[in-house]
MIZA-163363 format. One record per residue (C-alpha): y, z, x. Coordinates in steps of 0.001 Angstrom, whole numbers, plus 500000, padded with zeros to 6 digits. Layout:
residues N
YZX
...
//
This chain:
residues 307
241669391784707708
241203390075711365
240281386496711330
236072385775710057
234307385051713502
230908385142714642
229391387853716567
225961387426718168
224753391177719235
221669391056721591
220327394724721023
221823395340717631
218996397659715668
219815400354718426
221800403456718090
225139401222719114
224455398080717678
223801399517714402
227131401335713932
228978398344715376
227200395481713321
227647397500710834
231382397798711105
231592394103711737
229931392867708404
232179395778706786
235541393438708259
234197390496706947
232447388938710353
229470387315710648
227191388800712944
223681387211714057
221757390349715806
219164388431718052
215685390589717636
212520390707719563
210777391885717328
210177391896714039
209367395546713544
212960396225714738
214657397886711460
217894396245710867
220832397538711629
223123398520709277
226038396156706863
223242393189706416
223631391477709399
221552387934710110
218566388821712346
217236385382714782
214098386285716360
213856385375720305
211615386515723120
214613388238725306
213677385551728018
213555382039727388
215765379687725730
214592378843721981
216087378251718471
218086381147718530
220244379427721472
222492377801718961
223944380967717607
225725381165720871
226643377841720147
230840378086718785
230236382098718433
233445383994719169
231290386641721428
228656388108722372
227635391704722793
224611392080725109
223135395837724495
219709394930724875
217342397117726966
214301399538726580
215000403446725694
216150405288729241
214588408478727670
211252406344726020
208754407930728166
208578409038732167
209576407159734617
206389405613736423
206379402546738528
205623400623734925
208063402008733212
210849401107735416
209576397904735955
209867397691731572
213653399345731656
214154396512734335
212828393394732886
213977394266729545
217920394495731016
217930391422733210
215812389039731429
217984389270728423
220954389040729996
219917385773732452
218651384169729054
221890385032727294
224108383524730149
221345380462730654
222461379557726525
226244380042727730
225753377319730178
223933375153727666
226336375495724573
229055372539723998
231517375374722361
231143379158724901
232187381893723623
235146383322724400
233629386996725184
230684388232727100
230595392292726313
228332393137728677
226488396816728689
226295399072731446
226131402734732390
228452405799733109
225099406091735733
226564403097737829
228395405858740166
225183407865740672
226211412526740656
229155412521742465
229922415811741559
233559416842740910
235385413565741858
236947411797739199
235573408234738832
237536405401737623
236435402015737564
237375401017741569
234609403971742500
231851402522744511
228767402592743032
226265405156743779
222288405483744708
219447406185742680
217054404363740258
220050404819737022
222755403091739713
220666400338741306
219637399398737959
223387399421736568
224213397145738979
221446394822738706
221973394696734833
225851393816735789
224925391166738552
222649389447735874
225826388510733309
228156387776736081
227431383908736271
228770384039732957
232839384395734459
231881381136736371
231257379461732987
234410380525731714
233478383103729964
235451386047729862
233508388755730717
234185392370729960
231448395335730918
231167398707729321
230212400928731783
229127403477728628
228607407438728964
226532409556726496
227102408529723337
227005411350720423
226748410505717584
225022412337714292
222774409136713371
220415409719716523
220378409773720509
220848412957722734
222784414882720209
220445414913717702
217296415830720466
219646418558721329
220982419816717867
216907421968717039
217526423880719879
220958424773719216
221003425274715562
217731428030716325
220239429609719048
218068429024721950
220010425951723473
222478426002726282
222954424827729798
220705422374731652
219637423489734975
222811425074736693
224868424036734045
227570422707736751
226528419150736365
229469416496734894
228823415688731543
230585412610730897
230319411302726801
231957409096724232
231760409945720132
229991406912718504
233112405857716530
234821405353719891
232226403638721541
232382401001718799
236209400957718865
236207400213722724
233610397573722284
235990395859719947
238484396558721849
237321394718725021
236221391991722690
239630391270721163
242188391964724025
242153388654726413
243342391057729487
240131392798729156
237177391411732333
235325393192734389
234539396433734313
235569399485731617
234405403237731846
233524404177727943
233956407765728562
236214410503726426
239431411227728853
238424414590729940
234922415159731104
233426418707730934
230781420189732817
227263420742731332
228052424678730382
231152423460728751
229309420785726652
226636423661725773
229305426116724800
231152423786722467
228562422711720813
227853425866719917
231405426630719040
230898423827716587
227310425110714940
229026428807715265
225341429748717467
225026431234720728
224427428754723500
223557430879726669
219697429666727303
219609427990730435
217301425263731020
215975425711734468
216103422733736657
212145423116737490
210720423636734221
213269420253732995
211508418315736070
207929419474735156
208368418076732155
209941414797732695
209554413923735784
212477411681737315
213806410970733970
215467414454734114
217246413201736728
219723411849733757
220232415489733087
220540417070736139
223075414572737282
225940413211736628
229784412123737570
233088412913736458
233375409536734426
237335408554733416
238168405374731720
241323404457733363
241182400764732649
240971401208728899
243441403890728727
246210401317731193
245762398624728281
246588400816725339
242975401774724034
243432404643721613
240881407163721447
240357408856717614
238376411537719232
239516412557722351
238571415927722640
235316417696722562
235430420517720019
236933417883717615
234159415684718424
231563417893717853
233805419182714703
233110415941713000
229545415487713957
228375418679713561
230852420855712272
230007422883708755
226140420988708779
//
């Protein structure tokens, strides 16, 4: 068993912070999960939960106080509702005002941590189309991209604390519990699920044990800053995501989406459909990481495979 430490997880009743918070408490770590509000279900493994407003400094300041690291996943639901001037405004503020008020404690704690884990996006390079993107890609344009970068920018101060400071630039994470796979999996399982649009679109993802992993990963290994695609090593296209999964429910999966009919309905938001880059995570692969589920039909095997 590693060494107890203390983990404080901004964002942890989420889709990610649950399975990791969970694993945590499972390897014998304390973990405080900082909560907004307390209607948030808690995560998984019995993790502490310290209530704070996501902007101001407060009581729950002192958990940063001596903790080992901290994991900063906090931010509204990309896919909570359509994208109108409020809403990004919401997906904004709820990024960067976390993340300055995390830092702000940094600066005011007589022990840092030795981590910041900061969360990004696979969107951070904008639909490049075929290009494979590794972590010294510029960044590209669009609402998903500027607000990468913004939510990046926010926990840099943190390096100038002396903070180490690792970001996980994350793709679409699958995972059985919840998130896209499981919107996707009605569709599918009835047979009438398939590409989006013209299917040709990158389709970058991650399984949810791997995700997890990588976190740790970047969390434990002291050569770890800056930034780190989380992002299986080979990234299909959008008609090779729909056929495996398929593969894996043994249903057909020809029914294309159309592009129009995906935009009618959501607006700019399907943007995160219709788009996409060929995501690679070079950095984590150059330091060792270890991927469990590297490949897509065993992915999909063990998430959906024989359910």
């Amino acid at each position: 068993m590693r060494e107890r430490q203390r983990y404080v997880v901004a964002g942890g009743s989420g889709l990610i912070g649950s399975a990791l918070t969970a694993e945590l408490v499972a390897d014998g770590h304390e973990v405080v999960v900082l909560s907004r509000s307390a209607a948030d279900p808690p995560p998984a493994g019995n993790p502490r939960s310290v209530g704070w407003d996501g902007r101001s400094l407060g009581a729950w300041a002192a958990e940063i106080d001596g903790a080992a690291a901290v994991i900063n996943l906090a931010g509204a639901n990309l896919a909570g509702g359509r994208w109108t001037a409020a809403r990004k405004r919401r997906l904004r503020s709820s990024r960067l005002e976390p993340t300055r008020a995390l830092v702000e404690a940094m600066a005011a704690a007589r022990s840092r941590p030795r981590v910041l884990i900061q969360a990004s996006g696979a969107d951070y390079y904008g639909a490049d189309g075929d290009e494979r993107l590794d972590e010294e890609a510029p960044p590209g344009r669009g609402f998903l991209a500027e607000l990468c970068r913004e939510w990046e920018a926010a926990s840099a101060p943190a390096a100038d604390l002396g903070v180490r400071r690792a970001v996980a630039r994350s793709a679409m994470v699958l995972a059985r519990e919840g998130g896209a796979l499981a919107k996707m999996l009605p569709a599918f399982r009835l047979g009438v699920g398939g590409p989006v649009g013209d299917g040709r679109q990158p389709f970058p993802w991650i399984h949810i044990a791997d995700e997890v992993a990588a976190i740790r990963f970047l969390a434990d290994d002291e050569r770890a800053e800056g930034p780190f695609n989380l992002a299986a090593p080979e990234p299909p296209d959008n008609r090779e995501f729909s056929r495996a999964l398929g593969r894996a429910l043994g249903r057909p999966a020809v029914v294309r989406l159309p592009a129009f009919a995906l935009r009618l309905a959501l607006g700019e938001l399907a943007d995160v459909l219709l788009g996409g880059g060929r995501v690679v995570p070079r950095r984590l692969i150059d330091l060792g990481f270890r991927f469990r589920h590297a490949w897509l039909d065993d992915a999909l095997a063990d998430l959906v495979g024989g359910r």
